[in-house]
DOZA-783234 format. One record per residue (C-alpha): x, y, z; residue number from 1. Coordinates in nm, 2 decimals. Example, Ala and Ser with C-alpha at 12.3 -4.5 7.8 and 13.67 -1.06 7.14 Angstrom:
u / v / w / seq
1.23 / -0.45 / 0.78 / 1
1.37 / -0.11 / 0.71 / 2
END
This chain:
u / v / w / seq
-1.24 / 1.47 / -3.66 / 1
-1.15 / 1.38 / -4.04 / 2
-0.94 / 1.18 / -4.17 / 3
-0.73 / 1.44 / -4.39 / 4
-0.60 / 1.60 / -4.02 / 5
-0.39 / 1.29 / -3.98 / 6
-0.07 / 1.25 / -4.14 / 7
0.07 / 0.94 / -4.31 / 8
0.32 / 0.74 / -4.10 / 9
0.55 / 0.39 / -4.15 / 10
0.50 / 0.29 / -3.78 / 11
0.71 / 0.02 / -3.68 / 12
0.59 / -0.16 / -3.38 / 13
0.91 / -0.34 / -3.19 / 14
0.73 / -0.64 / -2.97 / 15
0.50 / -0.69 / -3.22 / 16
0.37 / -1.03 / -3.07 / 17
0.37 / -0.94 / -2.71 / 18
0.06 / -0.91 / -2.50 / 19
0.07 / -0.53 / -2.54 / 20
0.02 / -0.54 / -2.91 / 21
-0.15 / -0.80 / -2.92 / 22
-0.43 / -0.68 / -2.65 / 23
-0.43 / -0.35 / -2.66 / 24
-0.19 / -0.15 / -2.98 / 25
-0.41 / -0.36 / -3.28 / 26
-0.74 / -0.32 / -3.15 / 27
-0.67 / 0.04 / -3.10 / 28
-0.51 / 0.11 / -3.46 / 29
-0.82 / -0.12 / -3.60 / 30
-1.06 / 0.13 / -3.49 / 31
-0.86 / 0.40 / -3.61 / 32
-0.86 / 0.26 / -3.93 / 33
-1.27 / 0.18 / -3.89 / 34
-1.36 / 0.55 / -3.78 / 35
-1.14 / 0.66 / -4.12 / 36
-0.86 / 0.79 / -3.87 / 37
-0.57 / 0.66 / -4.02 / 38
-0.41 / 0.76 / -4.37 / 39
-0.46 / 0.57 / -4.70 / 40
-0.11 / 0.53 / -4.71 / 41
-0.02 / 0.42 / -4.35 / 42
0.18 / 0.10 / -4.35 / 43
0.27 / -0.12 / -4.00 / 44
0.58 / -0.29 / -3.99 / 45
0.58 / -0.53 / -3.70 / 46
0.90 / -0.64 / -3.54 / 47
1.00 / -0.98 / -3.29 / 48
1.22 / -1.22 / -3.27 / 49
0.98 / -1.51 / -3.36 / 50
1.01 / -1.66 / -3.66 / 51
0.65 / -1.62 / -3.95 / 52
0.59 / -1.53 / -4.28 / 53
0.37 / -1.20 / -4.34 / 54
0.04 / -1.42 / -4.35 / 55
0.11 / -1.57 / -4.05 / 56
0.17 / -1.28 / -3.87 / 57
-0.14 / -1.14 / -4.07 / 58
-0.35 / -1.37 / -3.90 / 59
-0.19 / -1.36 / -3.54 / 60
-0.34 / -1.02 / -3.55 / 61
-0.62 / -1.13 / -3.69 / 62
-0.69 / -1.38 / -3.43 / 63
-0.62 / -1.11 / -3.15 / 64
-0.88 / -0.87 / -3.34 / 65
-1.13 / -1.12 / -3.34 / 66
-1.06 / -1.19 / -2.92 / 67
-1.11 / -0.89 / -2.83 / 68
-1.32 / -0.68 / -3.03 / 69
-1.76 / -0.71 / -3.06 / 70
-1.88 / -0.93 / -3.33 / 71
-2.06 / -0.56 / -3.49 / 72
-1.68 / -0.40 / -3.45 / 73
-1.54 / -0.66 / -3.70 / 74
-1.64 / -0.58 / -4.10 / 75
-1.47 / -0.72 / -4.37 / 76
-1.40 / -0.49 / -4.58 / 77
-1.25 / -0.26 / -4.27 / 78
-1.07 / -0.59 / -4.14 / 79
-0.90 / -0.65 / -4.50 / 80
-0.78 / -0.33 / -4.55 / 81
-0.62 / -0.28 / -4.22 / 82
-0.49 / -0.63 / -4.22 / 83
-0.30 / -0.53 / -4.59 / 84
-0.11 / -0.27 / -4.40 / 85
0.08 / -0.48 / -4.25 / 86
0.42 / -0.63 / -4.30 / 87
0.66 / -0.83 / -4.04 / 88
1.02 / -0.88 / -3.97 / 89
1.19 / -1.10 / -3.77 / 90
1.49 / -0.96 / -3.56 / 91
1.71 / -0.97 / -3.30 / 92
1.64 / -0.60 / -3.12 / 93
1.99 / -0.68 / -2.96 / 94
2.21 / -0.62 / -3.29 / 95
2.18 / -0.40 / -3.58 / 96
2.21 / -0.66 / -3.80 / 97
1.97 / -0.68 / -3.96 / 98
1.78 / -0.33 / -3.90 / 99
1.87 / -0.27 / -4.27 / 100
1.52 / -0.44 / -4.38 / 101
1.37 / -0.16 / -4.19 / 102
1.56 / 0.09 / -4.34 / 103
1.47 / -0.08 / -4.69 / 104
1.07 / -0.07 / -4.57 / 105
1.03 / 0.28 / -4.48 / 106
1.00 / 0.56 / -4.76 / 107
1.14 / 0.81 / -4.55 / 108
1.00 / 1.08 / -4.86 / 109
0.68 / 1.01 / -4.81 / 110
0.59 / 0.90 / -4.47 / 111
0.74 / 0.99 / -4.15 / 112
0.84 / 0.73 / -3.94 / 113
0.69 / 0.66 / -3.58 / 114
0.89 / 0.36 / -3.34 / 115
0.67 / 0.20 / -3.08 / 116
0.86 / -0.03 / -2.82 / 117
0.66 / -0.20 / -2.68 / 118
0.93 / -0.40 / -2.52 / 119
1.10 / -0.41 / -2.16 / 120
1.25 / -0.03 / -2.10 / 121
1.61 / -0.17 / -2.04 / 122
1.65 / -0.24 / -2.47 / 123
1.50 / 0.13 / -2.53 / 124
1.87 / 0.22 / -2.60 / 125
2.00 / -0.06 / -2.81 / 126
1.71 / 0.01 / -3.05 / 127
1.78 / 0.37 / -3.10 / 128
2.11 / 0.31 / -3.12 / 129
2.03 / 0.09 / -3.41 / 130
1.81 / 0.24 / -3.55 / 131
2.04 / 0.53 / -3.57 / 132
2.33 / 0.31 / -3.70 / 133
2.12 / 0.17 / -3.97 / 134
1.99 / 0.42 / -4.13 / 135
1.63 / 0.38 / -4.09 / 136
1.52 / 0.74 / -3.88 / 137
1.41 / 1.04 / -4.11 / 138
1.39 / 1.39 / -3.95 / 139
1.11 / 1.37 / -3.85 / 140
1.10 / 0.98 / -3.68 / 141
0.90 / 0.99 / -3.32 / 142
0.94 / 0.68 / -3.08 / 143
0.68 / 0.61 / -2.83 / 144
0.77 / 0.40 / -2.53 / 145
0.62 / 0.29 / -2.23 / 146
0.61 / 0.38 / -1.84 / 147
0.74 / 0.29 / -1.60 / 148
1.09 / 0.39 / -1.74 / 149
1.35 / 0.29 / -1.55 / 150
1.38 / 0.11 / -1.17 / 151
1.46 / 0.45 / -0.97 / 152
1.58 / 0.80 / -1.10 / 153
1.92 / 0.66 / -1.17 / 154
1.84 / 0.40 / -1.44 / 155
1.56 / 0.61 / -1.57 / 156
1.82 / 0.88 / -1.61 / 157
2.05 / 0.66 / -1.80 / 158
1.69 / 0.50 / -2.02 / 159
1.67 / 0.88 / -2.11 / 160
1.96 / 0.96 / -2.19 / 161
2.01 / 0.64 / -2.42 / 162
1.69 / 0.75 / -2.60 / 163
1.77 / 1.11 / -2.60 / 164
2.11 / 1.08 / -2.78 / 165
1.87 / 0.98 / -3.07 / 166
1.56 / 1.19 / -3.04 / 167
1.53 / 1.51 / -2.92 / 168
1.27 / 1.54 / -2.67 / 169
1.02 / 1.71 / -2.93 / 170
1.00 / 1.35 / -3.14 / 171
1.01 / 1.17 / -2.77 / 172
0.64 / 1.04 / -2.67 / 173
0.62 / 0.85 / -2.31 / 174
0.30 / 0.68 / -2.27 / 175
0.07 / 0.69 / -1.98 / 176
-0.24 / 0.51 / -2.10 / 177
-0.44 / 0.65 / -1.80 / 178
-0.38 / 1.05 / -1.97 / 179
-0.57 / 0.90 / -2.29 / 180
-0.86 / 0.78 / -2.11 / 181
-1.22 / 1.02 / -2.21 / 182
-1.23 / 1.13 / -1.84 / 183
-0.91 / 1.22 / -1.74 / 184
-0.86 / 1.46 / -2.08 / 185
-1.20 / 1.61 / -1.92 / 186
-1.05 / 1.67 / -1.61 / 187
-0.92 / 1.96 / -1.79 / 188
-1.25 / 2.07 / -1.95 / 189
-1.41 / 2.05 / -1.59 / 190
-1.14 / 2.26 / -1.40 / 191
-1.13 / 2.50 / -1.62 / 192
-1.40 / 2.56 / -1.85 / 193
-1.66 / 2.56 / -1.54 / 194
-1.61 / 2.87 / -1.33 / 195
-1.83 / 2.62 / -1.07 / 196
-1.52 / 2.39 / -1.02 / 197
-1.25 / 2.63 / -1.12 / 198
-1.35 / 2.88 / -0.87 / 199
-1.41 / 2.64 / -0.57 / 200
-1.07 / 2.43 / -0.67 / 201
-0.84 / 2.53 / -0.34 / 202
-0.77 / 2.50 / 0.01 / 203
-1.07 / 2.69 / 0.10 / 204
-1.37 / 2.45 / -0.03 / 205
-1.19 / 2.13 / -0.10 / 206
-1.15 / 1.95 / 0.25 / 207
-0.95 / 1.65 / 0.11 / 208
-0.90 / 1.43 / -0.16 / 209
-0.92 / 1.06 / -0.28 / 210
-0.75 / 0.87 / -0.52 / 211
-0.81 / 0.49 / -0.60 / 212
-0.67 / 0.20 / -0.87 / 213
-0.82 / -0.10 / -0.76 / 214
-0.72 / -0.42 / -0.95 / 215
-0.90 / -0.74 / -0.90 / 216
-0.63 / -0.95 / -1.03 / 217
-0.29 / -1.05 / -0.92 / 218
0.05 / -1.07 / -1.07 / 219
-0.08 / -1.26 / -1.41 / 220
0.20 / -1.45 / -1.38 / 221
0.46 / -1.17 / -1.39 / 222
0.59 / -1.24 / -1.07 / 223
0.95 / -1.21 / -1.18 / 224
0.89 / -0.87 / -1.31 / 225
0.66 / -0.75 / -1.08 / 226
0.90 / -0.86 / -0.76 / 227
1.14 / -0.61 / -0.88 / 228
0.88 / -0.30 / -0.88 / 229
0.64 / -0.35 / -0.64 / 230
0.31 / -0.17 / -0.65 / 231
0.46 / 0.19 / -0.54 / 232
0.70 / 0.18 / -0.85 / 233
0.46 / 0.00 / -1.08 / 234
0.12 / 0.28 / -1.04 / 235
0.19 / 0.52 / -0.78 / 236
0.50 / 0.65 / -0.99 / 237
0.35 / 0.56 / -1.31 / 238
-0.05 / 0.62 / -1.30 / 239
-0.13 / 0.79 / -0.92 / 240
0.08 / 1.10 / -0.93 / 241
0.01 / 1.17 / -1.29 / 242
-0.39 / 1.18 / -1.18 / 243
-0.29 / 1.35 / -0.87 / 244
-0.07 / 1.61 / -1.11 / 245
-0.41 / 1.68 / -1.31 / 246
-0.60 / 1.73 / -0.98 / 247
-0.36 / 2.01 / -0.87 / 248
-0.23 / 2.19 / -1.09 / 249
-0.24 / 2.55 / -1.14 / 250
-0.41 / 2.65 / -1.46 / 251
-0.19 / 2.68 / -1.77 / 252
-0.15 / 2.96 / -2.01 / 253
-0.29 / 2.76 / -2.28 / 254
-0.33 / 2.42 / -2.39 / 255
0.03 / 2.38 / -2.52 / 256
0.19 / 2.03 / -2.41 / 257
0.42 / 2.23 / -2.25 / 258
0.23 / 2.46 / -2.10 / 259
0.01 / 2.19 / -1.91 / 260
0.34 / 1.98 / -1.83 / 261
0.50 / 2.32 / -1.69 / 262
0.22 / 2.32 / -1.44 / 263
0.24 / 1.92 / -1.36 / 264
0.61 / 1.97 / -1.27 / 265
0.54 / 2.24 / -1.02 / 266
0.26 / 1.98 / -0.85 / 267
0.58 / 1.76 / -0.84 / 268
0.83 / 1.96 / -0.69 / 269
0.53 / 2.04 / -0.41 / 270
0.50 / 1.70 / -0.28 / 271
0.59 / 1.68 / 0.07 / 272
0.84 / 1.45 / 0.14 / 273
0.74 / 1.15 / 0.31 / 274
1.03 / 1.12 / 0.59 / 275
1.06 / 0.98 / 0.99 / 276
0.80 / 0.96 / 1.17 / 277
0.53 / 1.07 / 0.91 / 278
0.61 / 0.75 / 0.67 / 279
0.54 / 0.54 / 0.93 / 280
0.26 / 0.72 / 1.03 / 281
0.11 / 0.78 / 0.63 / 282
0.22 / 0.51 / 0.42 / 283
0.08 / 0.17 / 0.47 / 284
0.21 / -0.14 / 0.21 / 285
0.08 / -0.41 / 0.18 / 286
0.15 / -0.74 / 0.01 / 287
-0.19 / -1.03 / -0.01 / 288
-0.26 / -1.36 / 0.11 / 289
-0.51 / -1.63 / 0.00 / 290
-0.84 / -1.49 / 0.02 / 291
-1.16 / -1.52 / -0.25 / 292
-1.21 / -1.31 / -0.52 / 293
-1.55 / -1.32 / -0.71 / 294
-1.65 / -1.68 / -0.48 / 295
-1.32 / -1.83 / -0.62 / 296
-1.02 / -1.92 / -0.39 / 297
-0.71 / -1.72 / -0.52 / 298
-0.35 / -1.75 / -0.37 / 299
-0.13 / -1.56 / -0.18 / 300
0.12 / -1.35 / -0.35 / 301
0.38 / -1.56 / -0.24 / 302
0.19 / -1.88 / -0.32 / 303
0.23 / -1.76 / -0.70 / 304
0.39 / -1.96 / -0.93 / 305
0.74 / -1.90 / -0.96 / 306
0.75 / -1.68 / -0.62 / 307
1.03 / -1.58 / -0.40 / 308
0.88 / -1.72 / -0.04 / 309
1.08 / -1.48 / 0.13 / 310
0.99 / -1.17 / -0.05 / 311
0.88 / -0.83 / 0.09 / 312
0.77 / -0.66 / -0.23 / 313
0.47 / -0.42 / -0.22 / 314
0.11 / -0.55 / -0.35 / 315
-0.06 / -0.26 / -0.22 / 316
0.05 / 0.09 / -0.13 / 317
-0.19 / 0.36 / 0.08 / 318
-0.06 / 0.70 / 0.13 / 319
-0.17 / 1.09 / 0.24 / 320
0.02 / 1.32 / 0.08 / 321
0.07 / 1.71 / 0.13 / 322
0.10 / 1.95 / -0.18 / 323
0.35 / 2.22 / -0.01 / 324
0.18 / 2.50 / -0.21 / 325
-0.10 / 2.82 / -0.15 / 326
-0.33 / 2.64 / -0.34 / 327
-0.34 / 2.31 / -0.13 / 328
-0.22 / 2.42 / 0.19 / 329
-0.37 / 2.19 / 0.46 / 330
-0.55 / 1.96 / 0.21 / 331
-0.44 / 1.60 / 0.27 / 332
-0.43 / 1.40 / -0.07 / 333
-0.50 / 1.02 / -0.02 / 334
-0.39 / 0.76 / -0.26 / 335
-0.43 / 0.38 / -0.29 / 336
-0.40 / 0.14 / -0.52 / 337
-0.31 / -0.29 / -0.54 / 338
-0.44 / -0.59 / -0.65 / 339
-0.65 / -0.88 / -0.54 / 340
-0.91 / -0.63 / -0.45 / 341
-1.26 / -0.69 / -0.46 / 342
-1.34 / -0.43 / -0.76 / 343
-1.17 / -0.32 / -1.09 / 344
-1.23 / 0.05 / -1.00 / 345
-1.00 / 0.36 / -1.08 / 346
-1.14 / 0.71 / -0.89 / 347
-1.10 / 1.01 / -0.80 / 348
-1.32 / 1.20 / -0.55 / 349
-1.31 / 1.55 / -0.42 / 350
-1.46 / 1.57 / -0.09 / 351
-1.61 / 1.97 / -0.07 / 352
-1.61 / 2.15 / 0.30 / 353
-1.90 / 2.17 / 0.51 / 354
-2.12 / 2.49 / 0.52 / 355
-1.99 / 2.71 / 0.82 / 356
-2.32 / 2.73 / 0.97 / 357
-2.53 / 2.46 / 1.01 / 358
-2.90 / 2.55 / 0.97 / 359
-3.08 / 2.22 / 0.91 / 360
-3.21 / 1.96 / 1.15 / 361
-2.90 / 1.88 / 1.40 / 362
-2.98 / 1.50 / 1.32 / 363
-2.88 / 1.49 / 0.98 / 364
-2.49 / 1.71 / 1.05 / 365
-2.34 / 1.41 / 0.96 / 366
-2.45 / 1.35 / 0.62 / 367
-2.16 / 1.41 / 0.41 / 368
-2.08 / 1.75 / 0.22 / 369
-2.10 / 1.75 / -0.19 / 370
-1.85 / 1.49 / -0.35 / 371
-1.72 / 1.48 / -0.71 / 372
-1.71 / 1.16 / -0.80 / 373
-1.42 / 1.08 / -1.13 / 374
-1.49 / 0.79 / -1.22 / 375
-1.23 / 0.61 / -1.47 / 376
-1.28 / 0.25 / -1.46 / 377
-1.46 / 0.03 / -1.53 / 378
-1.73 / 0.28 / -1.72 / 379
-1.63 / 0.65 / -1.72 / 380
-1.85 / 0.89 / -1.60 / 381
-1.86 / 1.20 / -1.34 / 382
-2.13 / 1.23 / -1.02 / 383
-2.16 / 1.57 / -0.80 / 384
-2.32 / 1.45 / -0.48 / 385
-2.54 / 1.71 / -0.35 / 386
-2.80 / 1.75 / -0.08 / 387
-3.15 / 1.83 / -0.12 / 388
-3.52 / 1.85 / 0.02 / 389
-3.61 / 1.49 / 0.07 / 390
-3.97 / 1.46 / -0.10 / 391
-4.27 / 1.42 / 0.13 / 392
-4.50 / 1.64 / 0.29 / 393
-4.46 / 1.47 / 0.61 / 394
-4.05 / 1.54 / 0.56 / 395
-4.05 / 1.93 / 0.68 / 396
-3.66 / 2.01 / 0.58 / 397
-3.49 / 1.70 / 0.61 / 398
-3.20 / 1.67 / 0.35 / 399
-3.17 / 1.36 / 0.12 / 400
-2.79 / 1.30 / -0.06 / 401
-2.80 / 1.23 / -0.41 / 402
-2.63 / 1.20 / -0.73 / 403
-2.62 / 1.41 / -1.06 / 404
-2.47 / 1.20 / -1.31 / 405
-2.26 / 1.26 / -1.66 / 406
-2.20 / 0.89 / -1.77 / 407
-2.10 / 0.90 / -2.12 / 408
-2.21 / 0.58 / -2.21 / 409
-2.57 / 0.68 / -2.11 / 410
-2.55 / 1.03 / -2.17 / 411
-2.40 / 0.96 / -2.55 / 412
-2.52 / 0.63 / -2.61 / 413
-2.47 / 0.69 / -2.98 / 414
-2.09 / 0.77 / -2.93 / 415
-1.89 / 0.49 / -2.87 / 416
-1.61 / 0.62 / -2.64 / 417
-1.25 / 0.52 / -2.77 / 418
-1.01 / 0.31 / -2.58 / 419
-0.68 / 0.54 / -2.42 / 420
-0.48 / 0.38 / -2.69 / 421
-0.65 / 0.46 / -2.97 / 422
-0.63 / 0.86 / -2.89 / 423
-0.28 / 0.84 / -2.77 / 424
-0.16 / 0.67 / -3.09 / 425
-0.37 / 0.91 / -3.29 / 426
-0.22 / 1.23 / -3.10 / 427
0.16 / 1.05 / -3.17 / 428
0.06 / 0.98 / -3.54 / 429
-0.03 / 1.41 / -3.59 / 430
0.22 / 1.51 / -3.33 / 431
0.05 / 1.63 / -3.06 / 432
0.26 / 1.60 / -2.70 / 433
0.02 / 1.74 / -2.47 / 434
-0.10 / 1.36 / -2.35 / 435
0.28 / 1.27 / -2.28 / 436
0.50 / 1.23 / -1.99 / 437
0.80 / 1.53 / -2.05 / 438
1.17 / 1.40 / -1.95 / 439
1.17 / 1.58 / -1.57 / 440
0.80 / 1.51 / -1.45 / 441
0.91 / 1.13 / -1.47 / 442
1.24 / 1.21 / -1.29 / 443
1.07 / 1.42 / -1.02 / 444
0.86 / 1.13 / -0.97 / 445
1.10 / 0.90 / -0.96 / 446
1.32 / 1.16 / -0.68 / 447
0.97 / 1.15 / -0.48 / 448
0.96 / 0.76 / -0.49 / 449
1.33 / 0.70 / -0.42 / 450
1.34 / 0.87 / -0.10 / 451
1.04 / 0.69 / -0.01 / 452
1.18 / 0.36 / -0.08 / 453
1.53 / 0.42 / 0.13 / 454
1.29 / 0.50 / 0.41 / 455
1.12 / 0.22 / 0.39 / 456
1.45 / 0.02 / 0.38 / 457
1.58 / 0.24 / 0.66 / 458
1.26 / 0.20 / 0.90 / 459
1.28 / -0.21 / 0.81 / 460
0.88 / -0.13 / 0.73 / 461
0.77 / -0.47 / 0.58 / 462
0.45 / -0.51 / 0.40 / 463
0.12 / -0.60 / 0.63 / 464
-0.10 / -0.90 / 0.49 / 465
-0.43 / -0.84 / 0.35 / 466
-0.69 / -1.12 / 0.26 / 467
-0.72 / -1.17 / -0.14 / 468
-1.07 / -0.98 / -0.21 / 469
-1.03 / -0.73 / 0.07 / 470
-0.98 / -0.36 / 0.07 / 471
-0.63 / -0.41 / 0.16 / 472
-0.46 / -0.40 / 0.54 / 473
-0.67 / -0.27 / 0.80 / 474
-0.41 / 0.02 / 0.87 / 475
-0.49 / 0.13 / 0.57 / 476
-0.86 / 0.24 / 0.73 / 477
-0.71 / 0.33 / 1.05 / 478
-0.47 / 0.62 / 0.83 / 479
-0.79 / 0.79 / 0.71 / 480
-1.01 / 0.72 / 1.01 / 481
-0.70 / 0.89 / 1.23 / 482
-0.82 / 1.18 / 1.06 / 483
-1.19 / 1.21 / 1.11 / 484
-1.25 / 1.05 / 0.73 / 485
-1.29 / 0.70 / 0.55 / 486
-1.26 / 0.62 / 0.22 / 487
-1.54 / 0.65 / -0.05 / 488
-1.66 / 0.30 / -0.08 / 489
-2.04 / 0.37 / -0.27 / 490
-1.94 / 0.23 / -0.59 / 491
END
């Protein structure tokens, strides 16, 4: 990829000082810059209410660069010229007074401008508005805002349509950092590009699939925000079904954004809704107490600082889900995810069905059929479990699981593989949509999760207590074990 494929752009980054930029949105546009992926003439304008000069703010990014990136990553001469890109302006997001300095900034005749908020979802609107009212938009300006958006399908509706009286949904880019990761973009090389996987991807040879987001921390001290979501709003809507989207779709026509979202949408309208007696029976929550994570002593959820003693809210969410379609008929999808766990691990594994006839020693039946292992976090990589001869001449025909492994960092050890944020910004900055969340695949997920929710209120289904550094509730394993299965723990 060269540098003269990417456009020019005046991005102004709203939250410029939050821990979103500062973690994740500069070290990102740093290595853009280092890999020669950014423009000569791109210019960063960032935006909060704190009060600096620009060589203050200059070196707040600095500082954050320096935190979080390898002593090799940081060289000079890279460091200065990204660092002279930049330019700050204090304002209050809540008034468009003031949005006239970023009207002034941007040279709307030579640069397009992209908006980043990377700011709480409920101010999306008031900065487009005033944005709008100001002046500052060309026509071609793009905004880029973070999931989750919205609390349920009402407010996200009304989020939407706030942004959407400014952009049309062409210029609108909804960020799911999981869809920029190396291994999920794969996901569609693998399906289909291989007829191996595309021609075994269906009811017939998949017996059932697992997907896992593991955190091992806790709320970070977000427990006022976090209390509102709850784990079910917080991944499963925002990160799960997407990955579960990618697992099932159909294939697409071509690799048009729309195109591929077409396809996700019909995987949304599928889903099975979770109602009576088969909530109770296939969602577990979950919410943690003091346990031990790593051989420290970590608190309870509602031991937090600044925690609600009486609260209810989800830390954990398992699930089995039904995609109501040819394709997936009779293939149970299982989902969990929450925090306090005892590994930072995101997954996926397809679990293959067993040969119909059995012809090897009857001892060994139970060794598990082939496995595709997805891995996301914390090092990418994919593993087909197979079975072969086990080596020995005193062995006859007994069978012997093992892995063949594609782990990038080993098999390109050369290539270093870019953070989520660093394509997705990239893909905004040339206008490329096909890693982005369309309009109605976030309000189909949000319908999905609503109905969910009022059942849980409904039933009076409050969450079971897990240990800090478990695997989460025991019912949990007792959901998969019901069915004959447990979850894939060789990590």
């Amino acid at each position: 990829m060269s540098r003269d494929i990417t456009p020019d752009v005046d991005l102004a980054l709203f939250g410029a000082l939050g821990d979103l930029a500062l973690r994740k949105l500069y070290p990102a546009l740093y290595h853009l810059d280092r890999e020669g992926l950014l423009g000569d003439t791109t210019r960063i304008l960032g935006l909060a209410r704190q009060e600096h000069d620009v060589d203050s703010f200059r070196t707040s990014v600095k500082e954050a660069l320096n935190k979080r990136l390898k002593p090799h990553e940081l060289e000079k001469a890279c460091l200065e010229r990204f660092l002279a890109r930049i330019d700050y302006q204090q304002l209050d997001f809540a008034t468009v007074d003031g949005y006239d300095a970023i009207r002034d900034w941007h040279d709307a005749t030579a640069r397009p401008m992209v908006v980043y908020l990377a700011v709480p979802a409920s101010i999306y609107g008031d900065i487009c508005a005033n944005l709008q009212a100001s002046g500052s938009l060309d026509d071609e300006a793009r905004v880029v805002v973070e999931k989750p958006i919205g609390y349920d399908l009402e407010s996200s509706i009304q989020i939407n349509d706030a942004i959407g009286d400014v952009f049309p949904e062409s210029r609108i880019y909804r960020m799911d950092h999981y869809l920029g990761k190396e291994t999920v973009q794969n996901l569609i090389a693998l399906r289909f590009a291989n007829p191996l996987f595309g021609n075994q991807w269906n009811q017939n040879q998949i017996s059932h699939v697992e997907i896992t987001v593991a955190e091992k921390v806790g709320i970070e001290g977000r427990w006022g925000y976090f209390d509102e979501a709850g784990q079910l709003r917080d991944m499963v809507q925002n990160h799960l079904l997407q990955l579960l989207c990618l697992i099932a779709m159909d294939p697409p026509s071509n690799l048009d954004a729309d195109a591929i979202r077409d396809e996700k949408v019909k995987v949304l309208k599928a889903l099975k809704p979770l109602v009576g007696e088969e909530l109770s029976r296939n969602v577990v929550r979950g919410q943690y107490i003091g346990g031990s994570v790593d051989g420290d002593s970590v608190p309870g959820y509602l031991d937090e600082e600044g925690a609600n003693t009486s609260s209810h809210t989800e830390t954990f969410v398992a699930m089995k889900l039904e995609v109501a379609n040819w394709r997936w008929a009779g293939v149970p999808f299982y989902l969990r995810t929450g925090k306090r766990m005892p590994e930072k691990m995101s997954q996926i594994v397809i679990h293959f069905r067993q040969q119909p006839h059995y012809i090897f020693d009857p001892d060994q039946r139970g060794l598990a059929a082939n496995k595709l292992v997805i891995r996301l976090q914390p090092e990418e990589g994919i593993a087909l479990q197979v079975l072969t001869k086990d080596s020995g001449l005193d062995k006859g025909m007994r069978l012997r699981p093992g892995p063949l492994h594609l782990d990038f960092n080993h098999a390109f050890p050369k290539t270093r593989i870019p953070d989520a944020y660093e394509r997705l910004l990239l893909e905004v900055m040339k206008g490329q949509q096909y890693l982005f969340v369309r309009r109605d695949e976030v309000e189909y997920a949000w319908k999905w999760v609503d109905q969910l929710i009022a059942g849980w209120e409904a039933r009076d289904m409050p969450p079971r207590r897990y240990p800090a550094g478990s695997w989460g509730p025991v019912a949990s394993i007792a959901m998969i074990t019901q069915d004959g299965r447990s979850w894939y723990e060789d990590y």
